[in-house]
DOLOVEX-641758 format. One record per atom (N, C-alpha, C): residue number from 1; atom name; x, y, z. Coordinates in nm, 4 decimals, padded with zeros to 6 digits, m for minus. Example, Ala and Ser with C-alpha at 12.3 -4.5 7.8 and 13.67 -1.06 7.14 Angstrom:
% residues 2
<pt 1, 'N', <01.3190, m00.5690, 00.7800>>;
<pt 1, 'CA', <01.2300, m00.4500, 00.7800>>;
<pt 1, 'C', <01.3200, m00.3300, 00.7800>>;
<pt 2, 'N', <01.2850, m00.2250, 00.7080>>;
<pt 2, 'CA', <01.3670, m00.1060, 00.7140>>;
<pt 2, 'C', <01.2900, 00.0030, 00.7870>>;
***
This chain:
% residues 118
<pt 1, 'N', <14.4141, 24.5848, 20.6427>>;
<pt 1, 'CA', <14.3591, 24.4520, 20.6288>>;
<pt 1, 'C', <14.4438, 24.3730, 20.5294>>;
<pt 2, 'N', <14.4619, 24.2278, 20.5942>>;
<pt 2, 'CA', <14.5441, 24.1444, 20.4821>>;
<pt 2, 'C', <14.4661, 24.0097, 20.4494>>;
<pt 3, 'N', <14.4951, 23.9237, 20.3422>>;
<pt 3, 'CA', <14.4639, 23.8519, 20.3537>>;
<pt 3, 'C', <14.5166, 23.6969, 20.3503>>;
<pt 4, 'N', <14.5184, 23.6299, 20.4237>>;
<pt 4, 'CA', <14.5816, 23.4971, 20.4575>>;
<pt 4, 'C', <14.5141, 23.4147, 20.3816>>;
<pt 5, 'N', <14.6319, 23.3025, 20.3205>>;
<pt 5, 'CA', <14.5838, 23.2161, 20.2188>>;
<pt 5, 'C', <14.6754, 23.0540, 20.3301>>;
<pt 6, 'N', <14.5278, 23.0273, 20.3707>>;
<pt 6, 'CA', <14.5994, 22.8876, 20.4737>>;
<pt 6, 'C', <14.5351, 22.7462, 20.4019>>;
<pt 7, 'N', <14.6593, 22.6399, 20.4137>>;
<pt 7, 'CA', <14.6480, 22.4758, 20.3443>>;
<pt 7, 'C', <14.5692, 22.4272, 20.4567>>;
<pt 8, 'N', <14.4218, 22.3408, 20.3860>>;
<pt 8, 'CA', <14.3637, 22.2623, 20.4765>>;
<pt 8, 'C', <14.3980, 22.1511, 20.4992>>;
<pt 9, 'N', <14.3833, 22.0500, 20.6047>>;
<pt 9, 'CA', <14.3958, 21.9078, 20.6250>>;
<pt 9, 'C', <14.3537, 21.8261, 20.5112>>;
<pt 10, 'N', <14.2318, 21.9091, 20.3832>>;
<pt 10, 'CA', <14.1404, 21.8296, 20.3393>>;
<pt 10, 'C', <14.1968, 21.8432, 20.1955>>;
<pt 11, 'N', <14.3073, 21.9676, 20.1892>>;
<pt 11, 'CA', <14.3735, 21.9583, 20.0544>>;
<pt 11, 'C', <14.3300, 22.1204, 19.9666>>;
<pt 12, 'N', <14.2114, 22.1560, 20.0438>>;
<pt 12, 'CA', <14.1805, 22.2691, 19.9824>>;
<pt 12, 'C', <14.2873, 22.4021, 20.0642>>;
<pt 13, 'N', <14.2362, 22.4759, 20.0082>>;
<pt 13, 'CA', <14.2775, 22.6458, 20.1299>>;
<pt 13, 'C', <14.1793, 22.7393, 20.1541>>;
<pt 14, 'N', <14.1802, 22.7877, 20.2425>>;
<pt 14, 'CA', <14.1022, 22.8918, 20.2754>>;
<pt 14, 'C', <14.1553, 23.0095, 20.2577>>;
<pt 15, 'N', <14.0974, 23.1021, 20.2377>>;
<pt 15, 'CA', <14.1273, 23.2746, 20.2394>>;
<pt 15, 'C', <14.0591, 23.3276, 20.3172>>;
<pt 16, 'N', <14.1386, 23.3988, 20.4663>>;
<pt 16, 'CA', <14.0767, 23.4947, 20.5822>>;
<pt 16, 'C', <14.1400, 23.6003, 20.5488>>;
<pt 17, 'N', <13.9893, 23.7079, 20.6175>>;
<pt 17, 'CA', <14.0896, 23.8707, 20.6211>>;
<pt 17, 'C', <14.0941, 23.8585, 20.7549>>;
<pt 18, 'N', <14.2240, 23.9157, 20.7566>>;
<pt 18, 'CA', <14.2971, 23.9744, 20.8816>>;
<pt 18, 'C', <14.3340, 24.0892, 20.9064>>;
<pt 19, 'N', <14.3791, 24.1422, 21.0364>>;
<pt 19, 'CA', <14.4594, 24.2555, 21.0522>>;
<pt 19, 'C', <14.5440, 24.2344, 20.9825>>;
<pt 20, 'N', <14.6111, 24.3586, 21.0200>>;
<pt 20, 'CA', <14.7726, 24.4335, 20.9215>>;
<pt 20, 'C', <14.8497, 24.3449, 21.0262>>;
<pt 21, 'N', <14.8407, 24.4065, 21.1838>>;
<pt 21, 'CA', <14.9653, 24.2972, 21.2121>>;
<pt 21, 'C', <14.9569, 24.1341, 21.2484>>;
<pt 22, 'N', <14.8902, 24.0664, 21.2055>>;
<pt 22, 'CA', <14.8495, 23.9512, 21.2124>>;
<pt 22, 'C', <14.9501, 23.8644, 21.1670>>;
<pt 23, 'N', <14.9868, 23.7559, 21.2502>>;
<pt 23, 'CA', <15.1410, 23.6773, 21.2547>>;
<pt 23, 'C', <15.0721, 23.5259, 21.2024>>;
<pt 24, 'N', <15.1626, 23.5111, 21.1061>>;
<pt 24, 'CA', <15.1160, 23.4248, 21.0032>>;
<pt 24, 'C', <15.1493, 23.2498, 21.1262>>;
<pt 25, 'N', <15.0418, 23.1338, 21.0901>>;
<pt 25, 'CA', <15.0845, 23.0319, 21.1927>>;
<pt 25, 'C', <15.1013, 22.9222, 21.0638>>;
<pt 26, 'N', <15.1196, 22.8075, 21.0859>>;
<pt 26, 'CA', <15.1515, 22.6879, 21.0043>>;
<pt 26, 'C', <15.0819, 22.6834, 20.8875>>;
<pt 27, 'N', <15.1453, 22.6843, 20.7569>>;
<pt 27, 'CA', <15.0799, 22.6742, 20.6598>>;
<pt 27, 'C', <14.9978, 22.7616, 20.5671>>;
<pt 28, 'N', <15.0023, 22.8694, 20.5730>>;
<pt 28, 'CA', <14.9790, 23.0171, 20.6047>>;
<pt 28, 'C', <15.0616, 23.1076, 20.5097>>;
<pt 29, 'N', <14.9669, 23.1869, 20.4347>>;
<pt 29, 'CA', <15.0915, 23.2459, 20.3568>>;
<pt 29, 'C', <14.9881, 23.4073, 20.3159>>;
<pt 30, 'N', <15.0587, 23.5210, 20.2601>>;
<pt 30, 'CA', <15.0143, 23.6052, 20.2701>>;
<pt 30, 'C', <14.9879, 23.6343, 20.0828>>;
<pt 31, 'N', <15.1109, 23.5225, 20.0068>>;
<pt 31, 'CA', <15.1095, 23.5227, 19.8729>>;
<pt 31, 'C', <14.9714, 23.4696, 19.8291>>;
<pt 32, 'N', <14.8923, 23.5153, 19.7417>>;
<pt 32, 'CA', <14.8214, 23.4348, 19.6657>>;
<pt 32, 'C', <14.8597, 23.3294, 19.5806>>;
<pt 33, 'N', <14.7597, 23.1999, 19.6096>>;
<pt 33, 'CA', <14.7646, 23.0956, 19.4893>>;
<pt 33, 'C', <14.8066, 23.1188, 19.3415>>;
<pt 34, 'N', <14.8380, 23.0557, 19.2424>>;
<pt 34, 'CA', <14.8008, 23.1114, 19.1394>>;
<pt 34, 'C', <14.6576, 23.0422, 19.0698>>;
<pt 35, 'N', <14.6107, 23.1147, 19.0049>>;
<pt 35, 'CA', <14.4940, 23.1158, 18.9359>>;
<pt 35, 'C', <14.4666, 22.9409, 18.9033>>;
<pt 36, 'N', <14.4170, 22.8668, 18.8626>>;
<pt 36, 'CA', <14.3823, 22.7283, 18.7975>>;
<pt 36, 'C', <14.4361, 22.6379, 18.8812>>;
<pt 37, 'N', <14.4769, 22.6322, 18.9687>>;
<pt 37, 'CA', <14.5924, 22.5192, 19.0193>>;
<pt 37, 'C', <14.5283, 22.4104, 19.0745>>;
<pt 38, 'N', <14.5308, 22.2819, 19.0258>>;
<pt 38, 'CA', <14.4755, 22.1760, 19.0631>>;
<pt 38, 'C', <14.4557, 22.1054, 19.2282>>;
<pt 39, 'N', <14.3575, 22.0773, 19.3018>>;
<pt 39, 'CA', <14.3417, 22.0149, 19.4115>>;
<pt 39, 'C', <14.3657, 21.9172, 19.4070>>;
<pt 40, 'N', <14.4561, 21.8470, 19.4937>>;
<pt 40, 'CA', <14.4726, 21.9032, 19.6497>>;
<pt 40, 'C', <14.5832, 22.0103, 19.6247>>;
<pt 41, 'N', <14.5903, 22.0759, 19.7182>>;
<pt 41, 'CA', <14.7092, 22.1778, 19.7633>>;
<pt 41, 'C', <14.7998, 22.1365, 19.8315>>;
<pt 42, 'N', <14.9337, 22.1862, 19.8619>>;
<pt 42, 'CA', <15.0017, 22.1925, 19.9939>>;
<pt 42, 'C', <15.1027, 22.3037, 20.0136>>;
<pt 43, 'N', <15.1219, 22.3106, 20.0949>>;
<pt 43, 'CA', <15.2205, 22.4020, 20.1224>>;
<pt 43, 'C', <15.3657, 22.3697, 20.1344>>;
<pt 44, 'N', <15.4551, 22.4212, 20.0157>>;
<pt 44, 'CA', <15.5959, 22.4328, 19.9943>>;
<pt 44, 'C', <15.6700, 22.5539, 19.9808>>;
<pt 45, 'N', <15.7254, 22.5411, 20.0788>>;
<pt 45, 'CA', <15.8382, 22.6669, 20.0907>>;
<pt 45, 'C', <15.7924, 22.7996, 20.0790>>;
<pt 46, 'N', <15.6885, 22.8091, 20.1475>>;
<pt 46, 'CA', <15.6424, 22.9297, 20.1956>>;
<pt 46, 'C', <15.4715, 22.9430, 20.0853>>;
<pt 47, 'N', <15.4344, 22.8294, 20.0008>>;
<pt 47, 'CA', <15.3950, 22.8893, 19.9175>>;
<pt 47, 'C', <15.2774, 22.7674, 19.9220>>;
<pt 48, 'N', <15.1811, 22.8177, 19.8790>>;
<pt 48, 'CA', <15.0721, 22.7167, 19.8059>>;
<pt 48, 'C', <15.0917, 22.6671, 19.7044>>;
<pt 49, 'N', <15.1300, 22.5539, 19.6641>>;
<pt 49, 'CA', <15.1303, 22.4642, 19.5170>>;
<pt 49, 'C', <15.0225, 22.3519, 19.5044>>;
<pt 50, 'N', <14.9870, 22.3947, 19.3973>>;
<pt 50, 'CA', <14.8561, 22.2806, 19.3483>>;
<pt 50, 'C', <14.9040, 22.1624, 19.2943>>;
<pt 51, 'N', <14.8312, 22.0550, 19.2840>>;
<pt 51, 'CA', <14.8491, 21.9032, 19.2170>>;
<pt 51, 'C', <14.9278, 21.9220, 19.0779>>;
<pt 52, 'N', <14.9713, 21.8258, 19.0250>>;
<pt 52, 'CA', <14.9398, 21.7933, 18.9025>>;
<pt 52, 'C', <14.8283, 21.7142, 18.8532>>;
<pt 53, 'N', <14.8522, 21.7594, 18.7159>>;
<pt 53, 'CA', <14.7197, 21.7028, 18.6594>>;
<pt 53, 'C', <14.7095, 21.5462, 18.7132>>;
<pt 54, 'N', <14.7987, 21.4642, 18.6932>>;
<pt 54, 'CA', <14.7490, 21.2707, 18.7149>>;
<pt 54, 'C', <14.7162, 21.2839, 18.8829>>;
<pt 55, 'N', <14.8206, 21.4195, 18.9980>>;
<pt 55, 'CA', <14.7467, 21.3994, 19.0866>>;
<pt 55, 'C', <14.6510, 21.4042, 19.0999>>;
<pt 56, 'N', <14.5612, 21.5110, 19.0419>>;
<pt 56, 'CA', <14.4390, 21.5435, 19.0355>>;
<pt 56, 'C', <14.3278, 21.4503, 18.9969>>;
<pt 57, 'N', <14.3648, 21.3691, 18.8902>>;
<pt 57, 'CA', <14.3118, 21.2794, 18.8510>>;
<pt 57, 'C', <14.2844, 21.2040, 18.9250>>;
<pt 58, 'N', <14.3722, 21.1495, 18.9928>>;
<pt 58, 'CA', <14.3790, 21.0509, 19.1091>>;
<pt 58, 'C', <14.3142, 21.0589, 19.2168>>;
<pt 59, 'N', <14.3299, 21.1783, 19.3052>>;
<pt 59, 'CA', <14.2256, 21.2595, 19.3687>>;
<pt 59, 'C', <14.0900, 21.2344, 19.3555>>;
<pt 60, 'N', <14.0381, 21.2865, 19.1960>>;
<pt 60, 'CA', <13.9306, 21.3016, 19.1724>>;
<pt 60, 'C', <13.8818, 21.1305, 19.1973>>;
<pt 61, 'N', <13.9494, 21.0438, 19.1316>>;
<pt 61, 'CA', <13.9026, 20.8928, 19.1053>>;
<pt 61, 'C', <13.8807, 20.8883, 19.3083>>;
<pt 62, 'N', <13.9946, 20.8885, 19.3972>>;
<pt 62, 'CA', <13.9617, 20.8436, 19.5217>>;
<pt 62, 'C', <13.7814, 20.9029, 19.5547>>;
<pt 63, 'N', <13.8248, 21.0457, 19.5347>>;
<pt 63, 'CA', <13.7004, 21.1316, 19.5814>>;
<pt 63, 'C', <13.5342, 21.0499, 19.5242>>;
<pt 64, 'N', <13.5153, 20.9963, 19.4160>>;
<pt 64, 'CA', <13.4367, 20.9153, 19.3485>>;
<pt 64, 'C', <13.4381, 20.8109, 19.3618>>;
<pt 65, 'N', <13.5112, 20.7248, 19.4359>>;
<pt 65, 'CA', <13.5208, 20.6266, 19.3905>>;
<pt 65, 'C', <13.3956, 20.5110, 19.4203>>;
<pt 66, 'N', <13.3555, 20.5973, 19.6016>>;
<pt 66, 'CA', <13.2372, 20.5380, 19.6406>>;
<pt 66, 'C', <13.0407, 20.5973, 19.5466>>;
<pt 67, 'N', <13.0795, 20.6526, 19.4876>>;
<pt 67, 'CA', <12.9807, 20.7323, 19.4223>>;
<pt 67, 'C', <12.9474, 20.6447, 19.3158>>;
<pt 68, 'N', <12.7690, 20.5855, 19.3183>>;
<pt 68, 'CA', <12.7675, 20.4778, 19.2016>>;
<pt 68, 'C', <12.7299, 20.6146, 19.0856>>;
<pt 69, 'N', <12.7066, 20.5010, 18.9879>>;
<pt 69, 'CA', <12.6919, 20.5935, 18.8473>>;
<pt 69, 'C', <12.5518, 20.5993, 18.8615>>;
<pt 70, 'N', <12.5232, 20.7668, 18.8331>>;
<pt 70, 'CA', <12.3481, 20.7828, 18.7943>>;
<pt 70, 'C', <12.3002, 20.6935, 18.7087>>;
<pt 71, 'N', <12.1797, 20.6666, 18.7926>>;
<pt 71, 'CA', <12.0517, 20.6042, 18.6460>>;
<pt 71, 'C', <12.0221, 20.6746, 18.5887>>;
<pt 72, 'N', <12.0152, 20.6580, 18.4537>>;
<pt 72, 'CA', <11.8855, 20.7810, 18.3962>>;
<pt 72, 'C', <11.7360, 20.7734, 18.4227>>;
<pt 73, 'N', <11.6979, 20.8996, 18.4171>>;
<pt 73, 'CA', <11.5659, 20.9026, 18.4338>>;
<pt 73, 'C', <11.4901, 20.8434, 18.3405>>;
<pt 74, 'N', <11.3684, 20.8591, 18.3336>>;
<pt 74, 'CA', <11.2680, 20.8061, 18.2596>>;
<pt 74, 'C', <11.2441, 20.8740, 18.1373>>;
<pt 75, 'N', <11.2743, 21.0467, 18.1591>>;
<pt 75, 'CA', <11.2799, 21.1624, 18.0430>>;
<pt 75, 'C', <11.3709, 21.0468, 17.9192>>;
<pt 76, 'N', <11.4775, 21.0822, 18.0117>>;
<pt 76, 'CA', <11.5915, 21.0370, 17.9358>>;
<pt 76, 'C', <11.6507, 20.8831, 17.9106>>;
<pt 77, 'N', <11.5585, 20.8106, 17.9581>>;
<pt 77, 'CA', <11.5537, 20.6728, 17.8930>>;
<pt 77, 'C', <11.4406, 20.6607, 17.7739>>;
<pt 78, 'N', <11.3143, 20.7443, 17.7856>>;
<pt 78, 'CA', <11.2506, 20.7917, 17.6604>>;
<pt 78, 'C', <11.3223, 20.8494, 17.5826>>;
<pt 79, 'N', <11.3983, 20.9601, 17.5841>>;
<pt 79, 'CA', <11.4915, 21.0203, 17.4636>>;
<pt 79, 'C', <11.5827, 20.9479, 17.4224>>;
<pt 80, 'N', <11.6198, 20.8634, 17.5108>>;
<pt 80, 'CA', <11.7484, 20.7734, 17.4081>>;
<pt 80, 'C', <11.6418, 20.6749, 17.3112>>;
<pt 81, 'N', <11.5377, 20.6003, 17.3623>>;
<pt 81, 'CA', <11.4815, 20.5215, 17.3226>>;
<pt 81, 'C', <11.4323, 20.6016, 17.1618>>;
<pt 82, 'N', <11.3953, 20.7173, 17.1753>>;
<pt 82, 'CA', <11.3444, 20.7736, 17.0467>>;
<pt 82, 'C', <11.4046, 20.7962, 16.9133>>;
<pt 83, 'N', <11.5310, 20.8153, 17.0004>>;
<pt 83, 'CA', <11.6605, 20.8623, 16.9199>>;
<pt 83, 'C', <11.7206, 20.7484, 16.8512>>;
<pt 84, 'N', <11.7051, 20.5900, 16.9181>>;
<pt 84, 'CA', <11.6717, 20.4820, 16.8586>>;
<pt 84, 'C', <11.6352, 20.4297, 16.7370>>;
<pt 85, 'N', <11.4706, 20.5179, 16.7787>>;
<pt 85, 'CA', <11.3796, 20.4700, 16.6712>>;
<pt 85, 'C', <11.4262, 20.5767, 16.5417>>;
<pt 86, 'N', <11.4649, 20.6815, 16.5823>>;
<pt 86, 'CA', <11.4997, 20.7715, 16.4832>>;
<pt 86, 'C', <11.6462, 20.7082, 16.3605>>;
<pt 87, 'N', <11.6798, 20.6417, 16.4276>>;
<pt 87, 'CA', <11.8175, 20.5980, 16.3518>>;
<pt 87, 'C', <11.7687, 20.5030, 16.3171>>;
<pt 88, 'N', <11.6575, 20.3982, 16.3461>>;
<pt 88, 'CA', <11.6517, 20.2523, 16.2507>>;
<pt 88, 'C', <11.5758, 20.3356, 16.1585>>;
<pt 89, 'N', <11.4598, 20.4530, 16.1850>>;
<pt 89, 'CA', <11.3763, 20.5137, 16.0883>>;
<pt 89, 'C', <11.4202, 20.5564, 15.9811>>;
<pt 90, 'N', <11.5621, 20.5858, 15.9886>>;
<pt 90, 'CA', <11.6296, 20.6466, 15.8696>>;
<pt 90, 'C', <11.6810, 20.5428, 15.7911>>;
<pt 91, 'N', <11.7452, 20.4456, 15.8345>>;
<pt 91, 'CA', <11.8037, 20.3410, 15.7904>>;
<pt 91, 'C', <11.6889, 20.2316, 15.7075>>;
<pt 92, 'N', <11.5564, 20.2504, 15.7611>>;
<pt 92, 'CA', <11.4505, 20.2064, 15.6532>>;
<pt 92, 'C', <11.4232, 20.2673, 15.5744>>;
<pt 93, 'N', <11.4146, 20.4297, 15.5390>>;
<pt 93, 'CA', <11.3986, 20.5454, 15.4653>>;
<pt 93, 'C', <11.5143, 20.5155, 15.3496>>;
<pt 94, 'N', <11.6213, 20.4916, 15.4008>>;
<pt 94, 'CA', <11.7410, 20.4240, 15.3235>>;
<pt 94, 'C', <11.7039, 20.3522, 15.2155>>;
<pt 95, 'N', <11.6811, 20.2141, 15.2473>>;
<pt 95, 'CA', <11.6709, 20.1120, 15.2143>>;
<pt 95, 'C', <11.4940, 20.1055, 15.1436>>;
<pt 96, 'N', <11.4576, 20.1787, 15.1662>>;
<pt 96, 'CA', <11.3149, 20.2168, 15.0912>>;
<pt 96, 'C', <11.3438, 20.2850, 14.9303>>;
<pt 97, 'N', <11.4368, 20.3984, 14.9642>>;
<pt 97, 'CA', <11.4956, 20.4893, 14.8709>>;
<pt 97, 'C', <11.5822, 20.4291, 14.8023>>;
<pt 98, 'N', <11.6845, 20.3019, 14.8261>>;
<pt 98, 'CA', <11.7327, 20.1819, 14.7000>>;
<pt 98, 'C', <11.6562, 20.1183, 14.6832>>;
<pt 99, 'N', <11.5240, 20.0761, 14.7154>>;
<pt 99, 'CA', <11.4458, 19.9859, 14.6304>>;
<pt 99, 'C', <11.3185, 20.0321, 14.5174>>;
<pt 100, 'N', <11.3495, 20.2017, 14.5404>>;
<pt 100, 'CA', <11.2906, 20.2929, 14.4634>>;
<pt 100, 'C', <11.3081, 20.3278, 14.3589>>;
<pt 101, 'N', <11.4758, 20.3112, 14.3643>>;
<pt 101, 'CA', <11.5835, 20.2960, 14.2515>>;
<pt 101, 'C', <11.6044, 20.2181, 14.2093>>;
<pt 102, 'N', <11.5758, 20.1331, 14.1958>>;
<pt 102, 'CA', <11.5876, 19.9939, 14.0976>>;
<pt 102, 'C', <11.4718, 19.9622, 14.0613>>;
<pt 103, 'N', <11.3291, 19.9864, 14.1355>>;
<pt 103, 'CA', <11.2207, 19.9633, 14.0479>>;
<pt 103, 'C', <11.2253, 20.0449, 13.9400>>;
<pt 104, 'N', <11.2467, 20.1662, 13.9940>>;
<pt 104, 'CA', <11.2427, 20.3223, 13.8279>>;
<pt 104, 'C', <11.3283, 20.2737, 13.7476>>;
<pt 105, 'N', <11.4620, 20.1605, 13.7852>>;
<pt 105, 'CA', <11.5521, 20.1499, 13.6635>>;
<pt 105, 'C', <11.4918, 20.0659, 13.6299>>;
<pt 106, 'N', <11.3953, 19.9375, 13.6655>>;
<pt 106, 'CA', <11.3395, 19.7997, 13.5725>>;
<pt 106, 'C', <11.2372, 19.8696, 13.5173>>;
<pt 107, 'N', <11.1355, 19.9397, 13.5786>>;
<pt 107, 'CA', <11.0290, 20.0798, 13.5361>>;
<pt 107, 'C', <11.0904, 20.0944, 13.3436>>;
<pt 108, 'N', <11.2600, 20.1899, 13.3622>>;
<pt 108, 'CA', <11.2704, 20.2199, 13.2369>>;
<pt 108, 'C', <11.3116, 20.1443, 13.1589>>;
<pt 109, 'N', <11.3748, 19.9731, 13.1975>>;
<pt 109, 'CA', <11.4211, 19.9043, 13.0971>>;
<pt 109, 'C', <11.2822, 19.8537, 13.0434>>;
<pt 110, 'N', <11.1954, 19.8120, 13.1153>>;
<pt 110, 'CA', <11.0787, 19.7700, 13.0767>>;
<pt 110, 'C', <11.0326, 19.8227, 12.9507>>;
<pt 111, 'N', <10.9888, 19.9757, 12.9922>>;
<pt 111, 'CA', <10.9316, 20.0850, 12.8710>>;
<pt 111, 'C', <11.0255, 20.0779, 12.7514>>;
<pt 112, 'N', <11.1815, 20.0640, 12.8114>>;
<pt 112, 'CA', <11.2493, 20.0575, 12.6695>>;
<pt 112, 'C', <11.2141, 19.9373, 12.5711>>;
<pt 113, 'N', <11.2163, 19.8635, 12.6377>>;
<pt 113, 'CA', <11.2118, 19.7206, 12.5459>>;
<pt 113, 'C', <11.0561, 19.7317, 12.4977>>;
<pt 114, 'N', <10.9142, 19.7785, 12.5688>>;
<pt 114, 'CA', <10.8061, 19.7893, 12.5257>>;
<pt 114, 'C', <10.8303, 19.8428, 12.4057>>;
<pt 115, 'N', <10.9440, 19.9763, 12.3843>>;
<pt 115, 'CA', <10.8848, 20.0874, 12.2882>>;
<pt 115, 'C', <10.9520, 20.0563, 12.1663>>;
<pt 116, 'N', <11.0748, 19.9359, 12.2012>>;
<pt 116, 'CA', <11.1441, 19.8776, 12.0597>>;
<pt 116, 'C', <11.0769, 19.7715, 12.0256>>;
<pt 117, 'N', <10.9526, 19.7384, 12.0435>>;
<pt 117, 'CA', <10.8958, 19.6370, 11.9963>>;
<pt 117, 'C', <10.8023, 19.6568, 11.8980>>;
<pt 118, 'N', <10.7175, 19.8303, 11.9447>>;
<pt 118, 'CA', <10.6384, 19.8798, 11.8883>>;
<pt 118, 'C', <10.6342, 19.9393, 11.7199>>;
***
């Protein structure tokens, strides 16, 4: 048993097992791919070669291109919304915590000047 590594029309390849004497037809190779190789494929000089990366890129953008962008759900228009409130919440916690600090500092100039009077 062997196995044939054939270039599709669509850019991918397929892998069939075959017999031992099984006569290789267009595009067709008995070498394996190598490991990671970017889609689309084609076949050069006996061999499967993958994209480069900007092909790939490019690829990918055609392949998407009709694909709108998800909405978010409702989960997750609540979690952003919270996450919201969580960041102005802090930013008042802030601004609570400098006006905490300057009362305790008028707090101690106050007492000072009370206690040099006394």
């Amino acid at each position: 048993m062997k196995y044939v590594y054939k270039v599709c029309d669509d850019g991918h390849f397929d892998i069939l097992s075959t017999n031992d004497d099984y006569v290789l037809q267009a595009n067709e190779t008995f070498e394996q791919p190598e490991d990671g190789i970017y889609l689309p494929v084609k076949f050069v000089d006996g061999k499967i070669v993958g994209a480069t990366e900007e092909e790939w890129e490019a690829y990918q953008a055609e392949l998407n291109k009709d694909v709108p962008a998800p909405e978010p759900t409702a989960l997750e228009q609540q979690v952003a919304a919270l996450g919201y409130q969580q960041m102005q919440d802090a930013k008042d916690k802030q601004a609570l915590t400098e006006q905490n600090a300057q009362l305790a500092y008028q707090v101690m100039q106050l007492q000072q000047q009370l206690g040099g009077q006394a």
